[in-house]
N, C-alpha and C positions, 0 to 999 in steps of 0.2 A: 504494500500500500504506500502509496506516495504521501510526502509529510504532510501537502497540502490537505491531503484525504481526511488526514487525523483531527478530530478535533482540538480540544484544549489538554495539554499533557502536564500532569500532575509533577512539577520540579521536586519533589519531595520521594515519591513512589513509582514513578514512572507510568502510573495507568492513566488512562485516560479519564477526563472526568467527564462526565457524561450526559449532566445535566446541572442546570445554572442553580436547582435546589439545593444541592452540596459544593456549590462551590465557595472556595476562600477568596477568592479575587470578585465577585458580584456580590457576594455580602460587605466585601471592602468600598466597594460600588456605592452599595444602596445606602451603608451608614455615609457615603460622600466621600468616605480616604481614597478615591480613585476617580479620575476625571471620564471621562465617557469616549475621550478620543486614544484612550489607552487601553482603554479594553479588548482590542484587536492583538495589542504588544506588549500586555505587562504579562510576568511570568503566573503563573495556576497553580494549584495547589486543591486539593479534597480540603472541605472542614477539618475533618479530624485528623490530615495531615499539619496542621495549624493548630497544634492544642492549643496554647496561651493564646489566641486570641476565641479558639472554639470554649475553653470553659467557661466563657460567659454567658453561652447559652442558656438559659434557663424554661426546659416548656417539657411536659411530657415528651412529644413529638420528637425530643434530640435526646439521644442516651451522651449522659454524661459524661463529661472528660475530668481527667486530673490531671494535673501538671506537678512534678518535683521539682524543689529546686527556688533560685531566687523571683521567676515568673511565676508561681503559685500563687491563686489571685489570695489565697490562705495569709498571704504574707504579706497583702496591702493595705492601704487605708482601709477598713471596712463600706465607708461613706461612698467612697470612688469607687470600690467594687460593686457595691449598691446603683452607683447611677451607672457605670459600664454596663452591670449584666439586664439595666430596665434598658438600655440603649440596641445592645446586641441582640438582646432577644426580639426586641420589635423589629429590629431590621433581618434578622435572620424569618419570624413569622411574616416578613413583605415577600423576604424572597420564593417563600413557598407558596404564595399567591399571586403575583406578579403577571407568571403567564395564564392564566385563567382568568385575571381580567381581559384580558386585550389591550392592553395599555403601551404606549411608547415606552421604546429604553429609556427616554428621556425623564418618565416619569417614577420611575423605580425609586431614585432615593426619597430617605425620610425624608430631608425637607421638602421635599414638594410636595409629597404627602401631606407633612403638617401644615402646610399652607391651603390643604383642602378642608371647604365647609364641612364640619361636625367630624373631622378627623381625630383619630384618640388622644 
């Protein structure tokens, strides 16, 4: 298969990721740490090949992660891990909804969400 063929390849594990519901790079997206014109050329990654950023999932929906070590959110402010994992999880819960709306990529991140009437 040609590389073009490949979709998005996981720099961490080598598999392909497969869908934008697991991925580390569109949730980096949707909370906004990614511009929309890098999406095509920034490196991929699976969730849970990203643990310190995936433990801050917080939702039945995502089996949890741990992290050892100085990145253990176990070892931060509690407060900041608090606004992190309300932040991560609502952008991780966009991205599982995302393409079922029908919605532009443009619209994916939370802020444009929160800038919509009666948005959470």
């Amino acid at each position: 298969m040609a590389k073009c063929d490949l979709g998005y390849i996981c720099e961490v594990c080598g598999m392909e990721v497969e869908d934008i519901t697991g991925s580390d790079l569109y949730l980096r997206y949707v909370l906004g740490e990614v511009e929309a014109r890098f999406l095509m050329t920034a490196k991929e990654r699976h969730l849970r090949c990203n643990p310190v950023a995936a433990q801050f999932i917080n939702d039945p929906g995502f089996e949890p992660i741990s992290v050892e070590g100085p990145f253990d959110k176990r070892n931060l402010d509690p407060a900041e891990v608090a606004q992190r994992e309300e932040r991560t999880t609502r952008a991780w819960r966009r991205l599982q909804e995302v393409r079922s709306l029908g919605l532009p990529i443009s619209d994916y991140p939370l802020d444009r969400m929160d800038d919509e009437p009666g948005a959470r």
